[in-house]
N, C-alpha and C positions, 0 to 999 in steps of 0.2 A: 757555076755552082761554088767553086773554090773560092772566086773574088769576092760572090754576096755574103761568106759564113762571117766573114771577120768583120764587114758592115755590120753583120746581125747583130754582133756581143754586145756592143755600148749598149745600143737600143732594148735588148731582153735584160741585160744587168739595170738599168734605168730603171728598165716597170718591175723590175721586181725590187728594187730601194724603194718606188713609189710604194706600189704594195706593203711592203714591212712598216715603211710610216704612215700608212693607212689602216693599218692593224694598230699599230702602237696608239696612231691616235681613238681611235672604235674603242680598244682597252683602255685607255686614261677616259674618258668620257663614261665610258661604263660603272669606274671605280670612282668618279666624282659624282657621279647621280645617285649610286649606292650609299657612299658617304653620307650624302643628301640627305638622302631616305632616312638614313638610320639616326643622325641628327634629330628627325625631325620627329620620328617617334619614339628617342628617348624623349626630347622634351614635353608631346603631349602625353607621355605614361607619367612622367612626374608630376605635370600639374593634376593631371587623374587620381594618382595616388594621392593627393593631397585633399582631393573630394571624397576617396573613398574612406578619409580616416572618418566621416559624418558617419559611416555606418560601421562603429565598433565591433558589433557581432560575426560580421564577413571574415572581417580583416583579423578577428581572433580565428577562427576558425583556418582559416587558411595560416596562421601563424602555428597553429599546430601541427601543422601538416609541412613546412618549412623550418621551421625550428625545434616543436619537440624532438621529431624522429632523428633531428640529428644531433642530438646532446651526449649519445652515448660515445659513436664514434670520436669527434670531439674531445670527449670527457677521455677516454682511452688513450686518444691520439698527447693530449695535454699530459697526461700523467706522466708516459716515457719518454716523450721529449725531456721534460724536468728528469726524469733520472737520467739523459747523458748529459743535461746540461750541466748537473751537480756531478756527474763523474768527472767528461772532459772538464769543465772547468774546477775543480779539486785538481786532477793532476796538471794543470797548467799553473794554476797558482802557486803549488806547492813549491814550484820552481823558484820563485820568489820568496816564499816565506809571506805569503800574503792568504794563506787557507783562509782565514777571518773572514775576509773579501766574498767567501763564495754566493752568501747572500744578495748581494749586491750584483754581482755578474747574474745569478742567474733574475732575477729582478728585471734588472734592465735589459738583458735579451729577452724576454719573454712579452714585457709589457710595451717596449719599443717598436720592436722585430716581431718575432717568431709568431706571437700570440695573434696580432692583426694576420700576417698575412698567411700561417699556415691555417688559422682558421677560414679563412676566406678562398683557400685551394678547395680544404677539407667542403667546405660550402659549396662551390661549384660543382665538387664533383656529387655530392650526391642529394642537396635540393636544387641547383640547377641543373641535374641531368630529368631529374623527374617532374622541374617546370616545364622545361624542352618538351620534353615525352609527353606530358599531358597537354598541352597548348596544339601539338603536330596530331595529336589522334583527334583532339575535338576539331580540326581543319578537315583532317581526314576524314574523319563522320562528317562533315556539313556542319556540323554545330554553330561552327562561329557564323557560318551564312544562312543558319536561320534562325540565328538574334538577332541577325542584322534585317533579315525580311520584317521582324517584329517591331521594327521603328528604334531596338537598344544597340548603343554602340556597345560593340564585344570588346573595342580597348579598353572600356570602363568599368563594364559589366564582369568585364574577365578576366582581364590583365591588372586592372589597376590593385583590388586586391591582393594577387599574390605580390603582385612590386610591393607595395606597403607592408606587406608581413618579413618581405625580404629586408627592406630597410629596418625595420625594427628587429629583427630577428639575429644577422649580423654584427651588430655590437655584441649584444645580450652572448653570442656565443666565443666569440673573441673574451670576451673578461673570461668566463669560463673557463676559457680554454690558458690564460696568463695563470689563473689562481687555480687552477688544477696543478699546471707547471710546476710553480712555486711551491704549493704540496708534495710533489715528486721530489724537486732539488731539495727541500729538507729531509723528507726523508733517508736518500742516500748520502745526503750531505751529513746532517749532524745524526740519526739513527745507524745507519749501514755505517759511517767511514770515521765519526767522532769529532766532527766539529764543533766548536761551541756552541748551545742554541742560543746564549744571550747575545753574544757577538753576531751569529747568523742574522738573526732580527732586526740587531741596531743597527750594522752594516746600511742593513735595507730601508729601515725607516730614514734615516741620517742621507741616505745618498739618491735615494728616489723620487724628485719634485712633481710633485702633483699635477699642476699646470704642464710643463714642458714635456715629463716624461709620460703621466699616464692621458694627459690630455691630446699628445700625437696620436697616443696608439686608440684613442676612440675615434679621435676626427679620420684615420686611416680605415679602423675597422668600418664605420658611418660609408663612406666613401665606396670600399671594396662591394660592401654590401649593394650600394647603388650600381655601379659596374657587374657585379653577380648575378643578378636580379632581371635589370633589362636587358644584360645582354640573351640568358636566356631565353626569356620572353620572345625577343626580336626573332634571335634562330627557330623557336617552333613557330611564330607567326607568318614567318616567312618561307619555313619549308611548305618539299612538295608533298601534296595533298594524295601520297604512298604508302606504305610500310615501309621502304625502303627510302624514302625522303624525309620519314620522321628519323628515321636511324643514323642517316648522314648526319640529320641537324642537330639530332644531341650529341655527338661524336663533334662536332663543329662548334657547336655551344661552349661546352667543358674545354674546349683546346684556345679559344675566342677569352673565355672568359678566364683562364690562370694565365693567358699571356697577358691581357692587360691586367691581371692583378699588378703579377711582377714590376711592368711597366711603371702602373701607377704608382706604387710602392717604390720604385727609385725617382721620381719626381719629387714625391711628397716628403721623402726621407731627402733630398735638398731643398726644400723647401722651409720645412719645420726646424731640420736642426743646423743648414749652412748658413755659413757667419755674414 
């Protein structure tokens, strides 16, 4: 018994390396078919949504429901950022002797930066939590399986809509949310703290290129919204057909969908502005 234990170890150490690289491969296999998956119906949800724009009235109607209800947040959220941008940045400048400038700082943080992608957080969390949540209950009820007994595909019928209200909806709330900002930093900028307001302005108009700077922060916010939109989607269509499996997925969705904001948003920001 003493001479077969020390035979044994190679051979149990072995099959259990075997094992661990049979799991490692089962999991990479797993997370390449998912990958797959999810490839394959963002792209048939965008070409969907590009049919559903034929029927305007849907695609408004769900655009109300994605974009109205979240103007206020948004609009709130927009306003105090622009008052610390106009603070911190007033006492930063000051240091230089460059207060003039604050326009221009908050301007460009806003319409570059902050504006696409805090609005596109603010977006996730509260019309992608409520795409999630309604896509997992209509799973849960049967719904989407008896559109589909009825001969209509539910990706089109159901999905494709809110995606297109998503996509138009996300820019539309990104400006808002820049030109809220910039309301804010004037106000504690030249109101509250006494900056110039003609200098404020020029700054802004003189340093702000159309093209480079506000045309990143649409194609970014355009973008964000596409990422927003189907990732939702994908999380309720895919959860389990529970209470508890719609709960995970919006909880999944909203964590899915602000990490690749961020993600995307340092791609696109070497993209658009590295030399």
């Amino acid at each position: 018994m003493a001479d077969r234990t020390p035979r044994d170890r190679p051979s149990s150490r072995g099959a259990r390396g075997v094992d661990q690289v049979r799991h490692l491969g089962a999991g990479s296999r797993c997370f390449l078919a998912q990958l797959g998956a999810g490839a394959g119906f963002y792209l048939r949800l965008t070409a969907a949504a590009l049919a559903a724009l034929k029927d305007p009235a849907e695609v408004i109607a769900r655009l109300h429901f994605v974009g109205n209800r979240s103007l206020a947040i948004t609009a709130v959220s927009g306003l105090f950022v622009g008052f610390v941008l106009g603070l911190q940045g007033y006492y930063t400048l000051s240091r230089y002797g460059s207060e003039q400038a604050l326009g221009l700082l908050v301007a460009l943080s806003l319409v570059r930066e902050l504006g696409p992608v805090v609005a596109a957080l603010l977006f996730a969390g509260r019309a992608g939590t409520s795409l999630t949540a309604e896509v997992g209950l209509m799973k849960a009820g049967e719904q989407l399986d008896a559109i589909a007994m009825m001969g209509i595909d539910p990706l089109r019928r159901v999905l494709a809509p809110r995606f297109a209200a998503a996509l138009i909806a996300m820019p539309l709330l990104a400006a808002l949310f820049s030109a809220v900002g910039i309301g804010g930093g004037y106000l504690v900028g030249v109101m509250l703290i006494g900056v110039d307001s003609g200098a404020f302005w020029a700054q802004m108009q003189s340093g702000v290129d159309v093209v480079k700077d506000i045309g990143s922060g649409v194609i970014k916010s355009a973008i964000f919204g596409w990422v927003c939109g189907a990732t939702a989607l994908y999380t309720g269509w895919m959860a389990r057909a529970t209470p508890e499996g719609v709960s995970e997925a919006t909880t999944r969705g909203v964590v899915a969908s602000s990490l690749a904001v961020l993600g995307a948003d340092f791609l696109l920001t070497a993209l658009l502005f590295g030399a």
